[in-house]
C-alpha positions, 0 to 999 in steps of 0.5 A: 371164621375160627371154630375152636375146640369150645366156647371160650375159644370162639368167644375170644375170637368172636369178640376179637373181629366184632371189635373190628381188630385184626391183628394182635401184636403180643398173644399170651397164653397159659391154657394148662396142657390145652395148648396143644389142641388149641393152638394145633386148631388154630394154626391149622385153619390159618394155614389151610386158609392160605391166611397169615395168623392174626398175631405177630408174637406168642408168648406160650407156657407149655405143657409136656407131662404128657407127652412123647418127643415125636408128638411134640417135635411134630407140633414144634413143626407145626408151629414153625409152618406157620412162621413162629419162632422160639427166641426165649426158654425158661425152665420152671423148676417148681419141684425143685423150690418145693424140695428146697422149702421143705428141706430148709424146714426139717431143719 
């Protein structure tokens, strides 16, 4: 079984096979920043299991503050590896609406 990097991992997954489920058609997650490790984690014990990973689709907010372009393109493959595909992106321009609110207020 899958060891994550900490409880609320395991909890999940526990939960999840003691339910007698075994796939998940839509996973969605927004872990702010732990997306990186957690699902680098998880995909990697599938695939070295020689296992399919237990969901059909991830919808994932992703993080990059932090982040150089190789690290993210070596995750990106990662990811790939094992099946997953992108098929939308959306920008989150929170900045930009913060700038925005407050430019309408000085006025």
């Amino acid at each position: 079984m899958f060891q994550g990097p900490g409880p609320c991992c395991v909890a999940t997954v526990v939960t999840f096979c003691a339910t007698g489920h075994r796939h998940i058609d839509i996973l969605k997650i927004d872990i702010e920043g732990w997306e990186f490790e957690t699902l680098s984690t998880l995909i990697t014990s599938y695939i070295s299991a020689g296992q399919p990973l237990p969901f059909g689709q991830l919808q994932l907010e992703i993080h990059i503050w932090d982040k150089t372009f190789t690290e993210l393109l070596h995750w990106w493959q990662l990811l790939e590896s094992a099946g997953l595909r992108p098929f939308m992106s959306e920008v989150k321009a929170v900045g930009r609406d913060v700038h925005l609110t407050c430019s309408r207020s000085r006025i």
